[in-house]
VEXDREN-2710 file (C-alpha; in Angstrom, 1 decimal):
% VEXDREN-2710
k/r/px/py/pz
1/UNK/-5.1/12.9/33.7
2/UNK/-3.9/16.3/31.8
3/UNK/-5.9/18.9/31.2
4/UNK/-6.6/18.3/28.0
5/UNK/-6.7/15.0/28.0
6/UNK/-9.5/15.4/30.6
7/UNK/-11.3/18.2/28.1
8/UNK/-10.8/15.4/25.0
9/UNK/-12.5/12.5/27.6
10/UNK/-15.0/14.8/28.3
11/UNK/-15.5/15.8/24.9
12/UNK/-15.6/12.7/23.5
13/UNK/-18.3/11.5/26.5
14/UNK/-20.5/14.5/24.5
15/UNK/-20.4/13.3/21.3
16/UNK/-21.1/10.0/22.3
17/UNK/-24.2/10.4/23.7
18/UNK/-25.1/13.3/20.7
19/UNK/-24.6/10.2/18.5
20/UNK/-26.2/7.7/20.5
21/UNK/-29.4/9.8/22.2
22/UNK/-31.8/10.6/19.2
23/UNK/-33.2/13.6/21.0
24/UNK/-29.9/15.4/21.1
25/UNK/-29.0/14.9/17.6
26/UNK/-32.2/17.6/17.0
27/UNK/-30.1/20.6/18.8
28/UNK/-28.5/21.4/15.3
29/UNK/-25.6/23.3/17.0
30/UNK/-24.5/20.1/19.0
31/UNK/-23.4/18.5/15.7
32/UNK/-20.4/20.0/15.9
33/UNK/-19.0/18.6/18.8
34/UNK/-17.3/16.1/17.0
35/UNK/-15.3/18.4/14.9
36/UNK/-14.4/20.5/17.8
37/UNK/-13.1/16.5/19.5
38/UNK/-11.4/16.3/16.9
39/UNK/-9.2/19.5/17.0
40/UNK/-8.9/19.0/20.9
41/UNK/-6.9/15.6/19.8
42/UNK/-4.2/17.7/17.3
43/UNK/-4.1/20.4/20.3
44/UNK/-3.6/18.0/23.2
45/UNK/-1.0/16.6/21.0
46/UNK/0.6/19.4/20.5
47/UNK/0.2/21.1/23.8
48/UNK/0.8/17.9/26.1
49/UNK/2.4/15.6/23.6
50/UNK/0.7/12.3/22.9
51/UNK/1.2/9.0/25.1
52/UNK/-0.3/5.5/24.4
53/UNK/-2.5/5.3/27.0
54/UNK/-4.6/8.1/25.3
55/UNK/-4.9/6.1/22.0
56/UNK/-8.3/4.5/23.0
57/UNK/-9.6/8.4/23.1
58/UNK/-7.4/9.5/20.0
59/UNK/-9.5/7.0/18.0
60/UNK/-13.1/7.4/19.4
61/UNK/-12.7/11.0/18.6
62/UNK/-11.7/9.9/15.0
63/UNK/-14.3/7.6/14.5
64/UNK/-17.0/9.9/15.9
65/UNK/-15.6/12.6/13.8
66/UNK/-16.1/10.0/10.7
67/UNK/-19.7/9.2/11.7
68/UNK/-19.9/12.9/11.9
69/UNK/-18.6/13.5/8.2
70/UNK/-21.2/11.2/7.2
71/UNK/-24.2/12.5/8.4
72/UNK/-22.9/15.9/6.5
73/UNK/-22.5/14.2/2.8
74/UNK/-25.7/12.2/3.9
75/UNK/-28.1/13.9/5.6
76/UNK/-30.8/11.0/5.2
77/UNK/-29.0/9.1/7.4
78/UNK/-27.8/5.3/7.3
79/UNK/-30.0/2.8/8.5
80/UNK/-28.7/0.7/10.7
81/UNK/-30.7/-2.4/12.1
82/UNK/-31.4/-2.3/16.1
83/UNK/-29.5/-5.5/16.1
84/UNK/-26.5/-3.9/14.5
85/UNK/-26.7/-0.3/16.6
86/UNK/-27.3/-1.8/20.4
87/UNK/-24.5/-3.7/20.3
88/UNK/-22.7/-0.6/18.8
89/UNK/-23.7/1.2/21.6
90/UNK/-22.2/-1.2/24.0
91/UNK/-18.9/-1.2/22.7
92/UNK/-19.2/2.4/22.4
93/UNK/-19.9/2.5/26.2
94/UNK/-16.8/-0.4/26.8
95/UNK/-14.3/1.9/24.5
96/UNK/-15.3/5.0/26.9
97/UNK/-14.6/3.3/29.7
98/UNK/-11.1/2.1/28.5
99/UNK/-10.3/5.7/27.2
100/UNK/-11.2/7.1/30.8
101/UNK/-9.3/4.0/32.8
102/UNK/-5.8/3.6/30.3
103/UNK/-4.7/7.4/31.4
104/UNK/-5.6/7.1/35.1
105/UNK/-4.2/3.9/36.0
106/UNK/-0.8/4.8/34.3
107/UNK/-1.1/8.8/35.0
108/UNK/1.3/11.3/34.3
109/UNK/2.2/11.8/38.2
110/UNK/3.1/14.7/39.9
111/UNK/5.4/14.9/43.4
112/UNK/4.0/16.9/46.3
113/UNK/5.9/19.6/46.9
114/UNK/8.5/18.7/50.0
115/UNK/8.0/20.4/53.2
116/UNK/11.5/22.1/53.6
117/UNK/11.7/26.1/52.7
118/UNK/14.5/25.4/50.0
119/UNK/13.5/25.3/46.5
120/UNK/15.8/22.7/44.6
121/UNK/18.3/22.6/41.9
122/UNK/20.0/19.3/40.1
123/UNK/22.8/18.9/38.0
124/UNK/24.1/15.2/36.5
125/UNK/27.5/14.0/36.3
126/UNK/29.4/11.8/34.0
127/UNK/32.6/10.2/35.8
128/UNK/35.8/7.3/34.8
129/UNK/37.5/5.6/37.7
130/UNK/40.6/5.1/36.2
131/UNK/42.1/3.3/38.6
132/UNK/39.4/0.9/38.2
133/UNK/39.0/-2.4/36.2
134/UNK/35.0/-2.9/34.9
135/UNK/34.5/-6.6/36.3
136/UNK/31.4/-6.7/34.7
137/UNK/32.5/-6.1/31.2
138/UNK/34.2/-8.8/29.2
139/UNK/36.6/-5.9/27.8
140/UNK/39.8/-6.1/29.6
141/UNK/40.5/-2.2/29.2
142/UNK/37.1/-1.5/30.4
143/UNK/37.2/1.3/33.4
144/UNK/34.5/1.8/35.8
145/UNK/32.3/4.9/34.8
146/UNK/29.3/6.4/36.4
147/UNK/26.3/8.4/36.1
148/UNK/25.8/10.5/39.3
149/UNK/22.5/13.0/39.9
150/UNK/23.1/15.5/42.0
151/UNK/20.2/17.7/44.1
152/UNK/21.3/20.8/46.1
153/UNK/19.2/23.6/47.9
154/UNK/18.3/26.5/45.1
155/UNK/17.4/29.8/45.2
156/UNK/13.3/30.2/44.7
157/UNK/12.9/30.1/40.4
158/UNK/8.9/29.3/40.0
159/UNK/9.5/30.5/36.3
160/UNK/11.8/28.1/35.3
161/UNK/10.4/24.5/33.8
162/UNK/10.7/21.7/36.2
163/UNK/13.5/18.7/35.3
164/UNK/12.4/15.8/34.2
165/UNK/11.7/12.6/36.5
166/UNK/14.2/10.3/34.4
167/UNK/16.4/10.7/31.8
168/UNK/16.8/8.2/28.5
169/UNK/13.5/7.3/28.9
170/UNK/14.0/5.5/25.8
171/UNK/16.4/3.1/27.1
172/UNK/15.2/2.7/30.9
173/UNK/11.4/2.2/30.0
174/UNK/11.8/-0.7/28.4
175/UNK/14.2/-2.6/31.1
176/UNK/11.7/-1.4/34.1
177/UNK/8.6/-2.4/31.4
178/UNK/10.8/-6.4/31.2
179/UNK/11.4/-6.5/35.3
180/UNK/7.5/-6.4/35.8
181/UNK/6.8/-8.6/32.9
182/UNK/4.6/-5.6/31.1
183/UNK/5.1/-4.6/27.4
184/UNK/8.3/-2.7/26.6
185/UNK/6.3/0.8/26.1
186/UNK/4.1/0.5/29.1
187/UNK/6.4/3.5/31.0
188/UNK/7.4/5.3/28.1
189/UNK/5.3/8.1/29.3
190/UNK/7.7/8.8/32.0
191/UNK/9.2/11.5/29.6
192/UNK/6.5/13.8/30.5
193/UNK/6.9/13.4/34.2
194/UNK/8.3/16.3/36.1
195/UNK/10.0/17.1/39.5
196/UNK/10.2/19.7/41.9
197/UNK/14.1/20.2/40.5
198/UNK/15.1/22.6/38.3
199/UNK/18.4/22.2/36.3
200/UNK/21.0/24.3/36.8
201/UNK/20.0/27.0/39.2
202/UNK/21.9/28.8/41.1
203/UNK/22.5/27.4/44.6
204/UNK/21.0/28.8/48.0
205/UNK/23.4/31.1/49.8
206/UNK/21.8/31.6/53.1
207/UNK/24.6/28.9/54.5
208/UNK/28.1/29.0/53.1
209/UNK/27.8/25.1/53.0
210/UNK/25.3/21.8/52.8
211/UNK/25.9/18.8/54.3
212/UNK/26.1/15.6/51.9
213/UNK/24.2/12.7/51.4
214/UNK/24.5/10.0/49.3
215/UNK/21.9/7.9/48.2
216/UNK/21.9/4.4/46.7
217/UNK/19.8/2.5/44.4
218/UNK/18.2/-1.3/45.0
219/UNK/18.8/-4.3/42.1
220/UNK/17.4/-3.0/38.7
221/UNK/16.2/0.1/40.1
222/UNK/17.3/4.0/38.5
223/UNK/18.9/6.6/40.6
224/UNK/15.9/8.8/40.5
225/UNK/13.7/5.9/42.2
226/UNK/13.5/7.7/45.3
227/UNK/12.8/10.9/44.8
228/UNK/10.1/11.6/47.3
229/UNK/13.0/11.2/50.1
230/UNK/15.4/12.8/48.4
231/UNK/13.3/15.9/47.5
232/UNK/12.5/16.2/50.8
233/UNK/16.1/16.1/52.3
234/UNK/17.2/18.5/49.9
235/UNK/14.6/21.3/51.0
236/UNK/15.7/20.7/54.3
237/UNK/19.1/21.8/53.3
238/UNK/21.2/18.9/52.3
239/UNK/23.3/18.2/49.2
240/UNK/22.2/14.9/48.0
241/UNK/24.2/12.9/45.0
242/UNK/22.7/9.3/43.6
243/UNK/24.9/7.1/41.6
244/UNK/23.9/4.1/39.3
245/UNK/25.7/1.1/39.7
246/UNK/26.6/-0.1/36.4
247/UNK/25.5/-3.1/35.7
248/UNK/23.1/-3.4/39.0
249/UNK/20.9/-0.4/37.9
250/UNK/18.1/-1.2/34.9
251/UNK/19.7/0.7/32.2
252/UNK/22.5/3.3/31.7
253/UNK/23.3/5.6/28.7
254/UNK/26.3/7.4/29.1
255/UNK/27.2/10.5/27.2
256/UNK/28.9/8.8/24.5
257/UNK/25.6/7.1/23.5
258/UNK/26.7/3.3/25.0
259/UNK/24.4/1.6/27.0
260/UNK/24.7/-0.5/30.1
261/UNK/21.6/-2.9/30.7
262/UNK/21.8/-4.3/34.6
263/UNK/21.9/-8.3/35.0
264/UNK/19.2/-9.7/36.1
265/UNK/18.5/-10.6/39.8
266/UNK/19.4/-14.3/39.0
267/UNK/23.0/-13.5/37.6
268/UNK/23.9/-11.4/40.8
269/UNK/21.8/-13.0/43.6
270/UNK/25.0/-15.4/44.1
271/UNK/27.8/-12.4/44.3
272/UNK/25.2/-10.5/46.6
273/UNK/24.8/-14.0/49.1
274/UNK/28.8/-13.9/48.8
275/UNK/29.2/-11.0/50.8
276/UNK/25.9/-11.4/52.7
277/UNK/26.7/-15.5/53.8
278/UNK/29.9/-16.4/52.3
279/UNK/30.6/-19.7/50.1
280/UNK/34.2/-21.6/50.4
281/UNK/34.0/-21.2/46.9
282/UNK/33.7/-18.1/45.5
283/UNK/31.9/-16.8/42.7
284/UNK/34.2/-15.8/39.3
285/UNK/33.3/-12.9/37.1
286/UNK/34.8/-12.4/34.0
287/UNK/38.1/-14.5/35.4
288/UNK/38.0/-12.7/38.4
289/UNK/37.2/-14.7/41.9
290/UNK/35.1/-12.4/44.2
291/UNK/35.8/-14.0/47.9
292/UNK/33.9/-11.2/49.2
293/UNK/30.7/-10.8/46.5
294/UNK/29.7/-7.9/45.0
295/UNK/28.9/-5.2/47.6
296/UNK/32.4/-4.4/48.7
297/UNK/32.9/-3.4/44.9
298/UNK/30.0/-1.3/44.5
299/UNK/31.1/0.2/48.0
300/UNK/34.1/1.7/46.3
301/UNK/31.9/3.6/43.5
302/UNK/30.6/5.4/46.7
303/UNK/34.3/6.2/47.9
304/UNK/35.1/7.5/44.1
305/UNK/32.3/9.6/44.4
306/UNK/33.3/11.4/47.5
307/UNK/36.7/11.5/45.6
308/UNK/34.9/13.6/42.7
309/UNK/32.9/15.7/45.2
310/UNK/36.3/16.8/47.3
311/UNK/37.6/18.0/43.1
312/UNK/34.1/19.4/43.1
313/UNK/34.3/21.5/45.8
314/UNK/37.6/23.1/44.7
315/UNK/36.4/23.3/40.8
316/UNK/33.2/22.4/39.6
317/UNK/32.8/23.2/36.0
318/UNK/29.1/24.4/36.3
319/UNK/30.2/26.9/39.1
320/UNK/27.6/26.0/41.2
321/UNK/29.3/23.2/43.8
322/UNK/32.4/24.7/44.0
323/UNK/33.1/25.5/48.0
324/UNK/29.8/24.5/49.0
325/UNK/30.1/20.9/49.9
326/UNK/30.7/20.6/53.1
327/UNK/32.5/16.8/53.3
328/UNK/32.9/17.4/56.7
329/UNK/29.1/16.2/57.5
330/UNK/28.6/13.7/55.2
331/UNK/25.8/10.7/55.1
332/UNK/24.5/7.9/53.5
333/UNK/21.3/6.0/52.9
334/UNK/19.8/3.7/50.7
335/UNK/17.0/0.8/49.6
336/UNK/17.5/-2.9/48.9
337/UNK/21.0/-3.7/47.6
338/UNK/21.8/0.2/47.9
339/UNK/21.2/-0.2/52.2
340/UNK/23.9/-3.5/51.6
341/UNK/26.3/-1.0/49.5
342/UNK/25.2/1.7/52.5
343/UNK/26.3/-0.7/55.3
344/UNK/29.4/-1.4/53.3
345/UNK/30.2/1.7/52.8
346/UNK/29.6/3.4/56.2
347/UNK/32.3/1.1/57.7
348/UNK/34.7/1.0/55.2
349/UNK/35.1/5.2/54.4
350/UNK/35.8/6.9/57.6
351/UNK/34.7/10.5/55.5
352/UNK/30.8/8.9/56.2
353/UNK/29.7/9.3/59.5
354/UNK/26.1/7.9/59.6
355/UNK/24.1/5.8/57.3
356/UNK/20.7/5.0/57.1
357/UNK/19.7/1.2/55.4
358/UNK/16.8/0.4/54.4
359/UNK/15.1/-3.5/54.3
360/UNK/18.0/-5.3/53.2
361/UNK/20.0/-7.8/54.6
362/UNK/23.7/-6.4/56.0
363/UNK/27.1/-7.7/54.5
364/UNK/29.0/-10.1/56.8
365/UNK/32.1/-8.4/57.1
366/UNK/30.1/-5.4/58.3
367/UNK/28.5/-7.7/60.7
368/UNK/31.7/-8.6/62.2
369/UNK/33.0/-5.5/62.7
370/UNK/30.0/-3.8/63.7
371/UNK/29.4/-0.2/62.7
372/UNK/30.8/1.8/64.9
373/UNK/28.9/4.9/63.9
374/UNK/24.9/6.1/63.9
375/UNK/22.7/3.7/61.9
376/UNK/19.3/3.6/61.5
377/UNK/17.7/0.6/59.7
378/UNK/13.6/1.4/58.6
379/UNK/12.3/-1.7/57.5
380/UNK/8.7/-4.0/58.5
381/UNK/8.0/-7.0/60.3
382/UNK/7.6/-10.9/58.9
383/UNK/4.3/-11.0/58.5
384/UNK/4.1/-8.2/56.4
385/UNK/6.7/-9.9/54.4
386/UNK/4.6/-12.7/54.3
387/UNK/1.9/-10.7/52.7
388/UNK/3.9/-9.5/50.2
389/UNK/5.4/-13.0/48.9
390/UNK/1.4/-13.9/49.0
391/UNK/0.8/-10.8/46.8
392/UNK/3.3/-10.2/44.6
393/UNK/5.5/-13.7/45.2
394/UNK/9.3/-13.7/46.5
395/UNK/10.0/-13.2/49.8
396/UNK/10.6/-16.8/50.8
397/UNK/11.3/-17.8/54.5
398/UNK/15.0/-17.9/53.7
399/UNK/15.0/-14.8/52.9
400/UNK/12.9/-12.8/55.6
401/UNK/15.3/-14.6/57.9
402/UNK/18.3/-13.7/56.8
403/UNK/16.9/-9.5/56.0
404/UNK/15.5/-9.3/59.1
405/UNK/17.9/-11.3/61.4
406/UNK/21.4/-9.6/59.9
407/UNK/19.5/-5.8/60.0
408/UNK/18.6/-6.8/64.0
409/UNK/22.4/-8.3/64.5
410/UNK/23.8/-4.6/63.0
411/UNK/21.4/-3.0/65.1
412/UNK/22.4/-4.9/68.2
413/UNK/26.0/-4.0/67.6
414/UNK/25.3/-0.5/66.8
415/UNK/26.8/2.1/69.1
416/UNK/25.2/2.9/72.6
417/UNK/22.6/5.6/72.1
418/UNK/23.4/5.8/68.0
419/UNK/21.1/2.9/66.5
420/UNK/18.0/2.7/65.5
421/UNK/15.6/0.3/64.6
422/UNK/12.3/1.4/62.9
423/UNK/9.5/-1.4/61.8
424/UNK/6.3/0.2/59.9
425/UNK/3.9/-2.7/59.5
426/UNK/1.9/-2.8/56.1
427/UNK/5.2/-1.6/53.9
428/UNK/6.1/-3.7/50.9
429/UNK/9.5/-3.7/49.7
430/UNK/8.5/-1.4/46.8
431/UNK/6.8/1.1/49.3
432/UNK/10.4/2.8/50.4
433/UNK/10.5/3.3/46.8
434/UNK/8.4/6.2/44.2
435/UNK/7.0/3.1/42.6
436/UNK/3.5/3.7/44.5
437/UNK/3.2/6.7/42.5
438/UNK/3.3/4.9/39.1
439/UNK/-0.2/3.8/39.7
440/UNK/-3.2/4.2/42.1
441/UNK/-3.9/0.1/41.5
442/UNK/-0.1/-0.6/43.1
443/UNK/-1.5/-2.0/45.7
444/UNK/-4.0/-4.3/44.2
445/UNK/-1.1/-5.3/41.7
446/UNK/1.2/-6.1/45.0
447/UNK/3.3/-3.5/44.0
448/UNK/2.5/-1.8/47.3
449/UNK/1.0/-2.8/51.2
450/UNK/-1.7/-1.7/52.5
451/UNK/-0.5/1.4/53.9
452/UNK/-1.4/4.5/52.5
453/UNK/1.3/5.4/50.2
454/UNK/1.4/8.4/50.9
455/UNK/1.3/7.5/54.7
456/UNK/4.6/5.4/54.2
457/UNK/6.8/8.3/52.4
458/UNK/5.6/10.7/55.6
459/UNK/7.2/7.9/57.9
460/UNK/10.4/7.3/55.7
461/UNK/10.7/10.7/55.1
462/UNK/10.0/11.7/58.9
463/UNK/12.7/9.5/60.6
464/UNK/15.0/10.0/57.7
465/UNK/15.1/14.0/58.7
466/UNK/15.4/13.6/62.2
467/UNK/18.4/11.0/62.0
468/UNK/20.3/13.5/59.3
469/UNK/19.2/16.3/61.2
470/UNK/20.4/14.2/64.4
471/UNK/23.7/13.4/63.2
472/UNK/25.0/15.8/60.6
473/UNK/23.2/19.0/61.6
474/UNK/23.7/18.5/65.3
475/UNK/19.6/19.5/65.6
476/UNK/17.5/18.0/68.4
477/UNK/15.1/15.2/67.4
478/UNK/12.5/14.3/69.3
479/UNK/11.5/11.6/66.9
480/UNK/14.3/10.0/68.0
481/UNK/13.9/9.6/71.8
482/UNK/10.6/7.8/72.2
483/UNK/8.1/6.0/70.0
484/UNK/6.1/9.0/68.5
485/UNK/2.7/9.4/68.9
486/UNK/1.6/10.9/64.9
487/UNK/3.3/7.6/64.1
488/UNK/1.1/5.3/66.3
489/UNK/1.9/2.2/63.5
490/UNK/5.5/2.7/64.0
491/UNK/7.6/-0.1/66.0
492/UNK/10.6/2.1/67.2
493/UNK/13.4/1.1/69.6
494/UNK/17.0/2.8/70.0
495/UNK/20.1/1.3/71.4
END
């Protein structure tokens, strides 16, 4: 809760009790805490901006403002029967409690500040692959186009206001609001979340370059959804870019205005399973037969990007990339569908030289090549899976198998001394994503395990450092050598 949304609660608890306690009603003075509600409602609007989970207090303050008004033009008073005003008293009471409830359970949420001494900067991209058809669009001279975010170490600028969590809130809120069957303006106060990013700042110059990461989204997610990693990462000192998938993420608005809305999990579970456990006969898009699924297709949006980062680096029209990308050191990581794309990726661009995938199931052609470069897979164990499907449903049998056994399959085909297997017990799917922040009931809505949230970003973001630092720094990681004791929970083994 706001500041003053927390002064209008508070203020509104007052009046209450002015109107309702007889007693209190006698100090003359206190009368006038309903007018002074009142105000605090057209000033937290101003200040703050109004959101819907504050109407419940927006219209106590109004109606105790009214009864207010009245006792002024009558000070005899109404009389109201007892068996009218106790049972105006209890609702009174119920309509507090919702007014107090509404803006905690759905808060504006804030991210911790990350641990790394770089302050961070973002920029956003809008790109056309030319070269490429859009098979997901009916339009035959549709080209693939994407919206890339990009985070990069800043100089230290507490002045300036923080960017904003998400942008079009106005198109994504209702897509995320449909995947969790909610009504379409339940996250529309997402506008007024903030990040530790500010837009546009000029870039650290303590190194000459950053090494680059790339980070993926899952199925309907938003290429902000994992911002408590990627924040981190970056004030470590690396470069980070996250692309949506058109067409896999919830919504898109490009700068033209058009919007993109991703298909639903039904329409591209069978081109996912065509590139995780092929078919003899092949899925068609649009006319077009994809023998290998989806996921070698997204992998070339990641192959594009590094295309647009190496003209970056030469010119970037903000001035702030140009010769600081060092796509010498380049990595890759991502959640759900994203760790598919990862895996994908990571063995079919030779400019990548580790990934790290997160609980998903791995492609089959990457499964038999093997990847031939460090890999570290962070995902949980079967039962915990389990408890999730009991929880929040999905999850079948079918599917733990086939997550868990093609992630253990990579992993046991992953390069001597260069894979890495981490199990946390107690993480839902949802967990390796910022979705715990949305609300302090995500756990008792299944939307995350009973880990401490906050407990399961220290361990993603922990062994994500150590295997970039690892790999693309060249930094010692003791994290990676033995099971760590500040992660007792963790199940770690390493080829």
């Amino acid at each position: 809760m706001r500041r003053l949304e927390f002064l209008l609660t508070l203020a509104n608890l007052l009046t209450f009790c002015i109107l309702a306690i007889p007693w209190l009603q006698a100090i003359h003075w206190m009368g006038y805490l309903a007018l002074i509600t009142v105000l605090t409602v057209g000033i937290q609007i101003l200040v703050e901006g109004r959101r819907w989970q504050m109407v419940p207090a927006y219209s106590l303050a109004l109606i105790f403002f009214l009864i207010w008004s009245v006792g002024i033009v009558m000070p005899g008073g109404i009389h109201v029967n007892r068996l009218i005003a106790d049972p105006g008293v209890g609702l009174g009471v119920l309509a507090l409690a919702v007014s107090v409830v509404l803006p905690i359970v759905l808060p504006i949420f804030r991210f911790p500040r990350p641990s790394g001494p770089y302050w961070i900067g973002t920029l956003t991209y809008h790109w056309v692959d030319t070269s490429r058809h859009e098979i997901f669009s009916a339009d035959p001279n549709a080209h693939r186009e994407l919206m890339a975010q990009v985070w990069y170490p800043a100089k230290k600028n507490s002045s300036s206001a923080r960017a904003p969590y998400v942008q079009g809130v106005g198109a994504l809120s209702p897509e995320l609001a449909r995947l969790a069957h909610l009504p379409g303006f339940t996250f529309d106060h997402f506008k007024y979340v903030t990040t530790n990013a500010v837009a546009s700042v000029p870039m650290a110059t303590d190194k000459p370059t950053y090494p680059v990461l790339i980070f993926l989204e899952g199925l309907n997610g938003f290429r902000q959804m994992n911002t408590f990693q990627v924040e981190e990462l970056v004030s470590h000192g690396y470069i980070v870019v996250a692309i949506d998938h058109p067409y896999a993420a919830a919504s898109i608005v490009f700068p033209d205005g058009h919007q993109v809305t991703g298909w639903t999990k039904d329409q591209m579970e069978p081109l996912t399973q065509q590139s995780i456990n092929p078919a003899e006969k092949a899925p068609i898009v649009n006319g077009q037969t994809l023998k290998n699924g989806n996921i070698p297709y997204f992998a070339q949006d990641v192959s594009f990007t590094l295309d647009q980062f190496t003209a970056l680096d030469k010119t970037d029209p903000n001035g702030i990339l140009t010769g600081r990308l060092d796509l010498q050191r380049v990595g890759i990581f991502g959640i759900s569908l994203g760790a598919m794309v990862a895996g994908e990726a990571l063995h079919m661009d030779p400019r990548i030289k580790a990934g790290l995938m997160m609980d998903a199931a791995m492609p089959a052609d990457v499964l038999q090549a093997g990847l031939r470069k460090p890999s570290m897979w962070i995902t949980r164990d079967a039962d915990t899976m389990r408890l999730e499907r009991q929880r929040a449903g999905g999850w079948a049998e079918a599917d733990i198998a086939q997550t868990l056994t093609t992630m253990r399959e990579a992993f046991n085909e992953s390069p001597p001394g260069d894979g890495y297997y981490v199990q946390v017990p107690g993480m839902f799917h949802l967990n390796f994503t910022d979705i715990p922040y949305f609300s302090p009931l995500a756990p008792q809505l299944g939307f995350a395990g009973p880990i401490h949230a906050q407990r399961a970003f220290d361990i993603v973001n922990a062994y994500s450092l150590a295997f970039f630092n690892r790999y693309l720094e060249g930094s010692p990681a003791a994290l990676l050598a033995d099971p760590a004791k500040q992660y007792p929970e963790v199940l770690f083994e390493k080829r």
